[in-house]
C-alpha positions as semicolon CSV with decimal commas, in nm:
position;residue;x (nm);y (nm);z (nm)
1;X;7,546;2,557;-2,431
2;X;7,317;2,216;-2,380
3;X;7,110;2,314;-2,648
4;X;7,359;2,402;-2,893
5;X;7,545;2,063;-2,840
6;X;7,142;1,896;-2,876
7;X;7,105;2,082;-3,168
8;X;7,452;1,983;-3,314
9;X;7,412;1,624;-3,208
10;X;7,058;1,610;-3,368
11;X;7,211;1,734;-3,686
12;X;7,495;1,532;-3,721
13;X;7,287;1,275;-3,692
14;X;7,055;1,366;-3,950
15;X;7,383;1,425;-4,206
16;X;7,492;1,092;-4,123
17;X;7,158;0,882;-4,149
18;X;7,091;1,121;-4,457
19;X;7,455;0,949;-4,569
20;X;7,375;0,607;-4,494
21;X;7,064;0,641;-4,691
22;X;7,261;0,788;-4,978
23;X;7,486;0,492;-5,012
24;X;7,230;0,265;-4,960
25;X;7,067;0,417;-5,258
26;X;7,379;0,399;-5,463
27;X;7,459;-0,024;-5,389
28;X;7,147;0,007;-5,526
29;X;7,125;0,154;-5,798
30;X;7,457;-0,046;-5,832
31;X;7,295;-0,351;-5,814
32;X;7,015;-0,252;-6,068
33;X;7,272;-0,172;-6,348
34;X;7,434;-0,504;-6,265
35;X;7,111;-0,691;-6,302
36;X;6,994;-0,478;-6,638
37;X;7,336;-0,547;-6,801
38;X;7,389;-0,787;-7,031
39;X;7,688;-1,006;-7,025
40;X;7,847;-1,249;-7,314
41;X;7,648;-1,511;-7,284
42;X;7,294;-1,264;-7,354
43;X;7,505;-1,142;-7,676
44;X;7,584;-1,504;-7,783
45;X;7,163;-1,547;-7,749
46;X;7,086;-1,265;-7,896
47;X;7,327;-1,348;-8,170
48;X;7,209;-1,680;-8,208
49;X;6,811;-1,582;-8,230
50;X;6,947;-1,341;-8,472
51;X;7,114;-1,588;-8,715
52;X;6,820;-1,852;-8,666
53;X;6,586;-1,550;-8,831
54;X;6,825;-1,442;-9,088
55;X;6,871;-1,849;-9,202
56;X;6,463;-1,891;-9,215
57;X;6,445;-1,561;-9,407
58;X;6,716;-1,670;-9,667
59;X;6,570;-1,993;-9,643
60;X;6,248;-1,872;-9,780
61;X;6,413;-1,630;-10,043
62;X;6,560;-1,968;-10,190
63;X;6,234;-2,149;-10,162
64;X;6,032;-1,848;-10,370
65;X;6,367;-1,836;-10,607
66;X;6,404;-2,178;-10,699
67;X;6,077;-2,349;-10,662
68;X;6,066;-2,692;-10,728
69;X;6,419;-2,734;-10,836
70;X;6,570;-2,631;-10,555
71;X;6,619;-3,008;-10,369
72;X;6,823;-3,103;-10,695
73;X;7,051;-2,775;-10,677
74;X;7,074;-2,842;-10,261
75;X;6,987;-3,190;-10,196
76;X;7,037;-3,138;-9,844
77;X;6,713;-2,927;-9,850
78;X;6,496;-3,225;-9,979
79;X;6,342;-3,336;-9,616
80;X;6,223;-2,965;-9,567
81;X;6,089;-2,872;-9,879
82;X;5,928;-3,242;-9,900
83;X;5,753;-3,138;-9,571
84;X;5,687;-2,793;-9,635
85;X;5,500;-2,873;-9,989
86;X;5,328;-3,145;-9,853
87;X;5,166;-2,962;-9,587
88;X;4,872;-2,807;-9,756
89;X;4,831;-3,136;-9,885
90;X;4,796;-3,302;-9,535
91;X;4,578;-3,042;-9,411
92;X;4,319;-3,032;-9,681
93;X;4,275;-3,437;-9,639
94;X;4,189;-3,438;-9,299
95;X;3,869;-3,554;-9,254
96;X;3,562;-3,396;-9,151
97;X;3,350;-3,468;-8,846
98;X;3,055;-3,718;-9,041
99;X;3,391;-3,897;-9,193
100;X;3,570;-3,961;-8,882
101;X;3,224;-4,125;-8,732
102;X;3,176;-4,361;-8,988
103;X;3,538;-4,531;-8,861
104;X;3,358;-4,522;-8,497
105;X;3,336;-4,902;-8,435
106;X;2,922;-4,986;-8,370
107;X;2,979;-5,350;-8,220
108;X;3,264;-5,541;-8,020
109;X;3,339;-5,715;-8,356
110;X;3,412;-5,399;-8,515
111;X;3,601;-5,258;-8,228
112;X;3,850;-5,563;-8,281
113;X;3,885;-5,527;-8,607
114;X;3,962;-5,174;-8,564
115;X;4,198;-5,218;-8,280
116;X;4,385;-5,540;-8,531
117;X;4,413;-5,269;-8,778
118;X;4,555;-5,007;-8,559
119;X;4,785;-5,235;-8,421
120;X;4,938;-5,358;-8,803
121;X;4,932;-4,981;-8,898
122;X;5,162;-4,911;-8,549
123;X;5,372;-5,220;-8,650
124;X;5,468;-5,088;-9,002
125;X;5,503;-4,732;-8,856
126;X;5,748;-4,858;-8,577
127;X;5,948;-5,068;-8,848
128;X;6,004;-4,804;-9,116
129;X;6,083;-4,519;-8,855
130;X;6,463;-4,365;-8,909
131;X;6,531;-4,432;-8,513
132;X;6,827;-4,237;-8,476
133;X;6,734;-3,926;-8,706
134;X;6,400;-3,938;-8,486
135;X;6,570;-3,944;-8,167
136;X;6,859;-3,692;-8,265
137;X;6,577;-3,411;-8,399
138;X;6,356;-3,494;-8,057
139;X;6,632;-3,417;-7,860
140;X;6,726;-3,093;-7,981
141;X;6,355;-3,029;-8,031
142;X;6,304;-3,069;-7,663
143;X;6,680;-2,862;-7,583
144;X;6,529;-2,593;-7,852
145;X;6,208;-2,543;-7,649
146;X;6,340;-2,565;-7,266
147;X;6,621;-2,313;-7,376
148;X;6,350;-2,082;-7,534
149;X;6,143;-2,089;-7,198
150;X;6,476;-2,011;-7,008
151;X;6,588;-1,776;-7,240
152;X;6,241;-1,589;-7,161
153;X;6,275;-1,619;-6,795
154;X;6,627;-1,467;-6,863
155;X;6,477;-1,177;-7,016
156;X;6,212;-1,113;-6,699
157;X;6,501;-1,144;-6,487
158;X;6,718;-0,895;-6,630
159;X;6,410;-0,648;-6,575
160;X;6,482;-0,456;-6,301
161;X;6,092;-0,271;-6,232
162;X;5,877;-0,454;-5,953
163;X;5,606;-0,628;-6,104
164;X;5,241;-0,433;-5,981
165;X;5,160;-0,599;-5,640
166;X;5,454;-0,652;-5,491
167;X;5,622;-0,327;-5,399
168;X;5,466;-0,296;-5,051
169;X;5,618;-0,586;-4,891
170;X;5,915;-0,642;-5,136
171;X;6,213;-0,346;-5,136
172;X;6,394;-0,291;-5,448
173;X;6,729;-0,396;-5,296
174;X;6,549;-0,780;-5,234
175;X;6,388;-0,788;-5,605
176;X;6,717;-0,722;-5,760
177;X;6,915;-0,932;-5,503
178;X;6,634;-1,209;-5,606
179;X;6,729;-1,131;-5,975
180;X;7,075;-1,130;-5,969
181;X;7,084;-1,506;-5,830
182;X;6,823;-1,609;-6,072
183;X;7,059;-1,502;-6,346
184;X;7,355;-1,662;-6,213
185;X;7,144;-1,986;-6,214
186;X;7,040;-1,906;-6,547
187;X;7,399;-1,867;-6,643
188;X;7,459;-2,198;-6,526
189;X;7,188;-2,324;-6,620
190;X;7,240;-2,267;-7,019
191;X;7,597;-2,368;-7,022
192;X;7,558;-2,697;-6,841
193;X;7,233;-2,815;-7,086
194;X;7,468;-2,656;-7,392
195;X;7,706;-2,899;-7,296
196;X;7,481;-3,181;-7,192
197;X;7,297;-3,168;-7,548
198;X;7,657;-3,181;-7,732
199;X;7,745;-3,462;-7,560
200;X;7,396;-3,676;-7,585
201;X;7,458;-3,572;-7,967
202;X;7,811;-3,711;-7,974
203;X;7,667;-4,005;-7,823
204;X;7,398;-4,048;-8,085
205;X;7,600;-4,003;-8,346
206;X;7,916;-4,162;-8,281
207;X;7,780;-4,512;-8,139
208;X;7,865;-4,471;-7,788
209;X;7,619;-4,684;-7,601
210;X;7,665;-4,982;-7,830
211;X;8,046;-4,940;-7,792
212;X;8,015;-4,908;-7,409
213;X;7,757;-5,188;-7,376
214;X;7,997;-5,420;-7,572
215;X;8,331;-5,345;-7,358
216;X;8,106;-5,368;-7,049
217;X;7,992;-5,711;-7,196
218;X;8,366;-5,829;-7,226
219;X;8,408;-5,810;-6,854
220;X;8,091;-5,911;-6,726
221;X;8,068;-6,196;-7,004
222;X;7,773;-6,328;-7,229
223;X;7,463;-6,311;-6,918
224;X;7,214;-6,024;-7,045
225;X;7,118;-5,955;-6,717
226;X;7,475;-5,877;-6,554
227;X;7,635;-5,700;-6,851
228;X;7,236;-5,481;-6,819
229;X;7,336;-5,415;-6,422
230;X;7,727;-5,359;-6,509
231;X;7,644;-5,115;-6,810
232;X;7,376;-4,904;-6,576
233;X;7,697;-4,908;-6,270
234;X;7,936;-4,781;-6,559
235;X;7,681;-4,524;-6,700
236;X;7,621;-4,404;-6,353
237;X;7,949;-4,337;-6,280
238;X;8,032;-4,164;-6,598
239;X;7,676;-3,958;-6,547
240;X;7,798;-3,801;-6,196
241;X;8,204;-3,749;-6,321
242;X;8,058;-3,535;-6,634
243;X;7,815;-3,339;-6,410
244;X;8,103;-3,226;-6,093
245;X;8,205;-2,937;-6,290
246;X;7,855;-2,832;-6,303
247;X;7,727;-2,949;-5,977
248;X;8,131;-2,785;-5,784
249;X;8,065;-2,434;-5,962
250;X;7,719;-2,424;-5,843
251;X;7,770;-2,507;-5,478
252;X;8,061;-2,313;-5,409
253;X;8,076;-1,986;-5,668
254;X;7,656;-1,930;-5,685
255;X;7,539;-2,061;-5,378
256;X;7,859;-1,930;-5,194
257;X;7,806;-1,596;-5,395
258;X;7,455;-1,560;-5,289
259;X;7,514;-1,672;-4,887
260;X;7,354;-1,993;-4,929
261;X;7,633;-2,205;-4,942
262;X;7,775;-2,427;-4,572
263;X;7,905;-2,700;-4,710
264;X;8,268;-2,775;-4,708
265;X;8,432;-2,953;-4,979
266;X;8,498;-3,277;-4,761
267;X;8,084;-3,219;-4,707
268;X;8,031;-3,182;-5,108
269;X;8,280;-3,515;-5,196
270;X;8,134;-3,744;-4,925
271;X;7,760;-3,652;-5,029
272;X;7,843;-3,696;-5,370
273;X;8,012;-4,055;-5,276
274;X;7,719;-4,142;-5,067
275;X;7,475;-4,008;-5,356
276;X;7,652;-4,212;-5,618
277;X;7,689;-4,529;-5,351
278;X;7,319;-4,515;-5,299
279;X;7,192;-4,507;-5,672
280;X;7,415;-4,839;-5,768
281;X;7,298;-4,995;-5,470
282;X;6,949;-4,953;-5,484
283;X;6,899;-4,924;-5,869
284;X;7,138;-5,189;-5,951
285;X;6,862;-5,474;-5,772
286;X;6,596;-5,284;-5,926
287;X;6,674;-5,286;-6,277
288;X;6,788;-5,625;-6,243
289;X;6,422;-5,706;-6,121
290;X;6,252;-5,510;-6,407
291;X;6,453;-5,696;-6,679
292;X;6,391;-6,063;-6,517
293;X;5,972;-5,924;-6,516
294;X;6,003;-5,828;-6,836
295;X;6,179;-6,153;-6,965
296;X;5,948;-6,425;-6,763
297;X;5,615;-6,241;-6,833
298;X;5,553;-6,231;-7,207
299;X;5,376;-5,947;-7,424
300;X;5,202;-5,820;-7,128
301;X;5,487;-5,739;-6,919
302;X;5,419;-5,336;-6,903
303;X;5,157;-5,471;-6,645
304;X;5,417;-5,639;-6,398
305;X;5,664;-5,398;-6,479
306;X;5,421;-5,180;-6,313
307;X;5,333;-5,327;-6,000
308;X;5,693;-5,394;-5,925
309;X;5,794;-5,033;-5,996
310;X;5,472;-4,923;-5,767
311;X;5,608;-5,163;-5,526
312;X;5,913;-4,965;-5,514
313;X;5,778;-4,645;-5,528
314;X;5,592;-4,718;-5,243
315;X;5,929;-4,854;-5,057
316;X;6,089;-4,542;-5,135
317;X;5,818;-4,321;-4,969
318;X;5,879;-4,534;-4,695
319;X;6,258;-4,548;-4,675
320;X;6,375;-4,196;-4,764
321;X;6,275;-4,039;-4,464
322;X;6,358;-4,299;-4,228
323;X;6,706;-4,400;-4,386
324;X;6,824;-4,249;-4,648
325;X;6,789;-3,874;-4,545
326;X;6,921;-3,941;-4,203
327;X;7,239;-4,069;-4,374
328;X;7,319;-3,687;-4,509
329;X;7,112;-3,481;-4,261
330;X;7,053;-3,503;-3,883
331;X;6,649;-3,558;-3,728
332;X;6,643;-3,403;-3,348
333;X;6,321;-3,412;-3,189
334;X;6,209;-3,070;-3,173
335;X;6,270;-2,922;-2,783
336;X;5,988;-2,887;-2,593
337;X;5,815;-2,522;-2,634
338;X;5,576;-2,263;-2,726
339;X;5,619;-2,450;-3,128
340;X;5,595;-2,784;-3,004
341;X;5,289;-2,728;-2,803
342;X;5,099;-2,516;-3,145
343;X;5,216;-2,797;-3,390
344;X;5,084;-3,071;-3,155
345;X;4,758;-2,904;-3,067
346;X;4,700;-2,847;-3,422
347;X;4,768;-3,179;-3,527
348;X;4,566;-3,309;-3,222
349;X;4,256;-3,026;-3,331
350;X;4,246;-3,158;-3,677
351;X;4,307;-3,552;-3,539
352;X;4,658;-3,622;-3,769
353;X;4,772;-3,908;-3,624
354;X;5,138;-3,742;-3,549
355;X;5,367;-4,014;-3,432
356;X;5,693;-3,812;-3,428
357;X;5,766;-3,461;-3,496
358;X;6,155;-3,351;-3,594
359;X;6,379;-3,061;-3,667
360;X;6,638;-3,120;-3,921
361;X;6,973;-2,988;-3,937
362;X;6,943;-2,782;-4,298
363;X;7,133;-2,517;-4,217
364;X;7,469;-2,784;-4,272
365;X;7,440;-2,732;-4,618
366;X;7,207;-2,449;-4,733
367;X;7,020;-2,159;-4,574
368;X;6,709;-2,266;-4,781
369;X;6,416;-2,374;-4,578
370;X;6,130;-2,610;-4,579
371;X;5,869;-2,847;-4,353
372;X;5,706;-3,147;-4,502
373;X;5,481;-3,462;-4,390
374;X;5,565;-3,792;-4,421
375;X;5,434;-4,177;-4,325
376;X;5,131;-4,402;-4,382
377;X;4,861;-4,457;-4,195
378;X;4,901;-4,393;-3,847
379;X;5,243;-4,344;-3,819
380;X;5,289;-3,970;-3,945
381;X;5,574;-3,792;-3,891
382;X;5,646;-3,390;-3,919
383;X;6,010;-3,239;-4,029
384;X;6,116;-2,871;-3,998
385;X;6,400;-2,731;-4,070
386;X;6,601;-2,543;-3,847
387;X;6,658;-2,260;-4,089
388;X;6,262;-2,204;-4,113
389;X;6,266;-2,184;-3,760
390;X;6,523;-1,914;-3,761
391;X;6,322;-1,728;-4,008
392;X;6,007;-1,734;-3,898
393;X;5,775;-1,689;-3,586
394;X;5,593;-1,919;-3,403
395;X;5,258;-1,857;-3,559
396;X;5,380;-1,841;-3,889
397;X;5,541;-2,173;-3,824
398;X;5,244;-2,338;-3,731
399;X;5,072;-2,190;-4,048
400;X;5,300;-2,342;-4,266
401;X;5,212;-2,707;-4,065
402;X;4,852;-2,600;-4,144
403;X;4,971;-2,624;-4,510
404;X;5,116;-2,966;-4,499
405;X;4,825;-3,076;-4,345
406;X;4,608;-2,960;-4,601
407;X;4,771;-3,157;-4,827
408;X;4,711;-3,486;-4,594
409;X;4,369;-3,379;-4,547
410;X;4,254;-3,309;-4,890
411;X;4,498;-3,636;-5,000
412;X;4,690;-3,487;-5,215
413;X;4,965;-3,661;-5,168
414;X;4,778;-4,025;-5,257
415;X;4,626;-3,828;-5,592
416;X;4,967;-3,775;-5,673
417;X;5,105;-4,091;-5,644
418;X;4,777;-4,231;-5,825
419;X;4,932;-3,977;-6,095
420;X;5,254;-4,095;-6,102
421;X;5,099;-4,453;-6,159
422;X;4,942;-4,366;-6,425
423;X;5,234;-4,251;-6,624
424;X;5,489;-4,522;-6,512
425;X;5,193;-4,753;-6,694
426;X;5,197;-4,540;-6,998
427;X;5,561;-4,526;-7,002
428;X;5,603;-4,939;-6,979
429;X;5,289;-4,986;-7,223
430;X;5,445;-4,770;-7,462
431;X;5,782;-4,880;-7,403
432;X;5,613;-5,269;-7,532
433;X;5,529;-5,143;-7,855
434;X;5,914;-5,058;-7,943
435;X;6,114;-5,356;-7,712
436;X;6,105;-5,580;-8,002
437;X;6,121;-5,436;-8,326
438;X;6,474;-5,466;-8,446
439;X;6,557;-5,196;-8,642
440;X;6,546;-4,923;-8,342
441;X;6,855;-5,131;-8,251
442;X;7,043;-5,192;-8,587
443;X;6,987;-4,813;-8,658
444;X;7,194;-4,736;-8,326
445;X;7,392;-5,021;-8,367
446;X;7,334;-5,226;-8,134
447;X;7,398;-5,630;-8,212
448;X;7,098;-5,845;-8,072
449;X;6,793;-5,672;-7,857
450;X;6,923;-5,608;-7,513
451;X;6,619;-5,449;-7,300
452;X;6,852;-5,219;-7,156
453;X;6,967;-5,027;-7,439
454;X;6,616;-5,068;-7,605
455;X;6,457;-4,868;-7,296
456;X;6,730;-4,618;-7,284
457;X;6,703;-4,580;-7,655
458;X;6,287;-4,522;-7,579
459;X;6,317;-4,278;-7,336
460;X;6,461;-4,055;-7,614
461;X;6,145;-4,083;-7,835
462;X;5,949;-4,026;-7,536
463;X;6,035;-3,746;-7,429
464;X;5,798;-3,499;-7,565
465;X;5,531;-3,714;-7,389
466;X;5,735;-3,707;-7,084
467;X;5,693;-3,325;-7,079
468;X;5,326;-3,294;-7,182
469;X;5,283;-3,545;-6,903
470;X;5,504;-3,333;-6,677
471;X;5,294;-2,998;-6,730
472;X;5,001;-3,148;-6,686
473;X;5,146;-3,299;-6,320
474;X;5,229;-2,915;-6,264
475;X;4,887;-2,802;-6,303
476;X;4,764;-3,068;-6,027
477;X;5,012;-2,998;-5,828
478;X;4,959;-2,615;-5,820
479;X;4,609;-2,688;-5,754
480;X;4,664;-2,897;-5,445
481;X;4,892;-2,595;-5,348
482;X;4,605;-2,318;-5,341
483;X;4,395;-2,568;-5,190
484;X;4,653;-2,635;-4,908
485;X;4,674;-2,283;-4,861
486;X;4,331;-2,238;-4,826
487;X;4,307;-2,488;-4,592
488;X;4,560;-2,285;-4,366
489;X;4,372;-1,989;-4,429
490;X;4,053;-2,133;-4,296
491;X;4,221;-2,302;-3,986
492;X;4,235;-1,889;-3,894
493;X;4,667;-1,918;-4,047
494;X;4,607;-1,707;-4,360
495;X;4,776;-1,369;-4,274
496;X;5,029;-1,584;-4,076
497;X;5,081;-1,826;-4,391
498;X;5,120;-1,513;-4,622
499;X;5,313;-1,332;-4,372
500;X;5,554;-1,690;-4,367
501;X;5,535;-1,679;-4,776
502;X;5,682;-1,347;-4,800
503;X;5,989;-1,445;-4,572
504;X;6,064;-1,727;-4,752
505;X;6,061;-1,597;-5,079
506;X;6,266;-1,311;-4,936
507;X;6,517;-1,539;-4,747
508;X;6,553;-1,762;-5,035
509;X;6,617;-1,497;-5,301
510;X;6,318;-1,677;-5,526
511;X;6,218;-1,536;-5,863
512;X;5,972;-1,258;-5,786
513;X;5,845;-1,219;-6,148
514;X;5,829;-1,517;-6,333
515;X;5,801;-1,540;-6,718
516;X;5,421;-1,680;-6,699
517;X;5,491;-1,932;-6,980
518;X;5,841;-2,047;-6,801
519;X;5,664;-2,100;-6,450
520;X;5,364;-2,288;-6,596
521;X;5,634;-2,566;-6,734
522;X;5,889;-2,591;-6,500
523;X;5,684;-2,472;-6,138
524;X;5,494;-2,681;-5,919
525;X;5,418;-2,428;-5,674
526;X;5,223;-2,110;-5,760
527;X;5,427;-1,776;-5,829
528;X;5,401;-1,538;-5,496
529;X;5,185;-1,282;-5,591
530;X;4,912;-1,577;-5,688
531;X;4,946;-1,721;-5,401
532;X;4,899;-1,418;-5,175
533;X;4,610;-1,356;-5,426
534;X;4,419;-1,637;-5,348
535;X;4,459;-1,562;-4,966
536;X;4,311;-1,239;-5,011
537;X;4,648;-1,083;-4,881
538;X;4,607;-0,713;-4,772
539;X;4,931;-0,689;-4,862
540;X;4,871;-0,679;-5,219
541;X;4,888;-0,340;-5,367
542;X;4,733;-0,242;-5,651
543;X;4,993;0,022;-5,816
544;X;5,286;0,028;-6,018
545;X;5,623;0,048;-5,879
């Protein structure tokens, strides 16, 4: 009789594991379908790329119908064809190699002659330009291109096979769980820049700065400098009202939807209040600072424009930690322990000069995790969060640390800011060349040459800079990632660190499979699978899914 009730037991337990397993199966397969499907939004791309192709096609049937005559039938069309038949011009006169070295300047005296007649050249450029039309087709240039690169992450998120690598470590439920909250950010994520690039068109086109800087100006009165600091408080304010919507639905339908999400809505209103409070009060001073430099120090202001914003820079690296974080998050000292013990013998091995070492209350707002390193000189400080200690073991712990060392070690964080430098000078130099030619401001118009509205006005036409500039500080920045992991790795933290890696990007639901094109221009870290790469992770595997 014992053995038949063993038997039984063993075999209803069998059915019911065998059940559990079945409907584990089916969420997921479930889940997969939900991922692969393709909502209203992926049929109003899909229509959209559609129409674009079917417009360039009919576009060139015109062209090969009409010829020539087609800008008097459809004047509209003159720009385009002007462009597209003066294109084979353009390229057959540029000049060779032997051509372009005879302009080479041979002396000093030729150099300045060269650099006067670049200068003129720039001058006439800058004068004649059609501002608005210039800034207008940039922007949507720049909105065409980022929604291209996140319409093609879109489309490697709605796969649903695990890329080769990966399926050892990573189950199909946590790739498609992964996917699924990619594409709800990616939802988002096209609506709210939809939206955003309507309204900085409506803007453009219908005057809006000029009329806001003028009713700002009849309150604030005729002083440049406080109608400048009142139109940036104004613009602020309307900045964070139109982005709630956005900013609500995010916190509390994807993050909530996804088990991120701890904040309550009291939490959300008072950080955005404090956010908002912050920015006027420490911008405000600022800005009022760059437009007195830029007013008392002549043609070569881009210089002390610099140093003050590196000045501030600096004071911000120094400030944010110590007082403006601690405002939204609370710093504990982490307990004494098994951690505290590895992180301060491994600061002590590799002689950091760790003044203070914290644990942060993250898990207030967010489940997401992180560690980072912060202070000059000797007066370093460590942060973890709570949730990464939750998530992680000791060792792995500690092999993160290793990480954020490497990056002090190696000084990454100095060639970085060097970096940034760099580009804030670029920025103001190229900003001098447009402050004071007048017709960027009659185009928009804009009565007189206010600095303010001539710098916002810039920032449009240098924005595909901006993003060049921005790749390129990707590509550093990945670099001093591998090399901070490599660091870890040689401390003897490299299975621990890809071990750490895996959890992370498993607690944090982060894209698995990144379109490669997508990552390079909006990552600074390293996709997974190169990361464990360059660790020589035995995890790897070297098969398809």
């Amino acid at each position: 009789m014992s053995d038949a009730k063993t038997e039984k037991a063993e075999k209803t337990g069998v059915t019911e594991g065998s059940v559990r397993a079945e409907a584990r199966d089916a969420a997921v397969d479930a889940q997969a379908r939900v991922v692969q499907q393709k909502g209203f939004l992926d049929d109003v791309i899909d229509g959209v790329q559609l129409g674009a192709m079917v417009i360039f096609f009919i576009c060139l049937v015109f062209v090969a119908i009409f010829g020539s005559s087609l800008p008097s039938i459809f004047p509209v069309t003159q720009p385009v064809y002007d462009a597209v038949v003066g294109l084979p011009q353009l390229l057959t006169q540029v000049p060779d190699m032997e051509t372009v070295l005879e302009y080479v300047p041979k002396t000093l005296d030729e150099a300045c002659e060269l650099r006067a007649s670049v200068s003129v050249w720039i001058a006439q450029v800058l004068h004649e330009l059609a501002y608005k039309q210039w800034v207008l087709g940039l922007s949507w240039a720049m909105y065409l291109w980022q929604t291209k690169l996140n319409i093609r992450q879109r489309d490697r998120l709605h796969d649903v096979r695990r890329p080769r690598g990966i399926a050892t470590f990573i189950s199909r439920q946590v790739y498609l769980e992964a996917n699924a909250y990619g594409l709800d950010k990616s939802s988002l994520l096209l609506v709210s820049e939809f939206f955003g690039q309507l309204l900085t068109t409506a803007i453009i086109v219908y005057d809006v700065i000029p009329w806001l800087w003028m009713q700002v100006g009849a309150v604030t009165g005729e002083s440049e400098l406080v109608q400048s600091v009142g139109f940036f408080v104004a613009a602020s304010v309307l900045s964070t009202v139109q982005g709630l919507p956005f900013d609500i639905y995010s916190t509390f339908v994807v993050e909530k939807k996804h088990g991120f999400n701890k904040q309550t809505m009291g939490l959300f209103w008072a950080d955005t209040l404090k956010s908002l409070l912050l920015v006027l009060a420490l911008g405000a001073p600022v800005l009022a600072g760059f437009l007195w430099v830029i007013e008392r120090t002549g043609e070569r202001f881009y210089l002390y424009a610099w140093a003050l914003m590196a000045g501030v820079q600096l004071l911000m690296i120094l400030i944010y930690p110590t007082v403006i974080q601690p405002m939204f998050n609370k710093f504990d000292p982490l307990p004494e322990g098994e951690l505290r013990e590895a992180i301060e013998g491994l600061a002590g091995r590799l002689e950091f000069p760790l003044k203070k070492l914290y644990m942060v209350d993250g898990s207030k707002r967010s489940s997401h995790s992180n560690a980072y390193v912060f202070g000059f000189f000797k007066a370093k400080r460590i942060v973890i969060y709570d949730t990464l200690i939750e998530q992680c073991t000791t060792e792995e712990i500690v092999a993160v640390v290793g990480h954020e060392l490497g990056h002090w070690k190696k000084s990454h964080t100095v060639r970085m800011l060097l970096m940034a430098q760099v580009q804030i000078l670029l920025i103001f130099y190229s900003f001098s060349c447009f402050v004071t030619e007048p017709y960027m401001y009659e185009s928009f118009g804009v009565e007189g040459m206010p600095v303010m509205l001539g710098f916002l006005f810039f920032q449009y036409l240098y924005e595909p800079l901006g993003m060049a500039l921005q790749f390129a500080t990707n590509v550093m920045s990945r670099i001093n990632e591998f090399q901070a992991d490599a660091f870890s790795r040689d401390l003897g933290y490299g299975e621990q660190l890809a071990s750490c890696l895996i959890k992370l990007q498993i607690e944090n639901k982060a894209t698995m499979n990144p379109d490669p094109l997508y990552s390079a221009f909006t990552y600074s870290h390293p996709p997974l699978v190169e990361r464990l790469d360059a660790l020589g992770n035995p995890h790897l595997a070297s098969k398809e899914e």
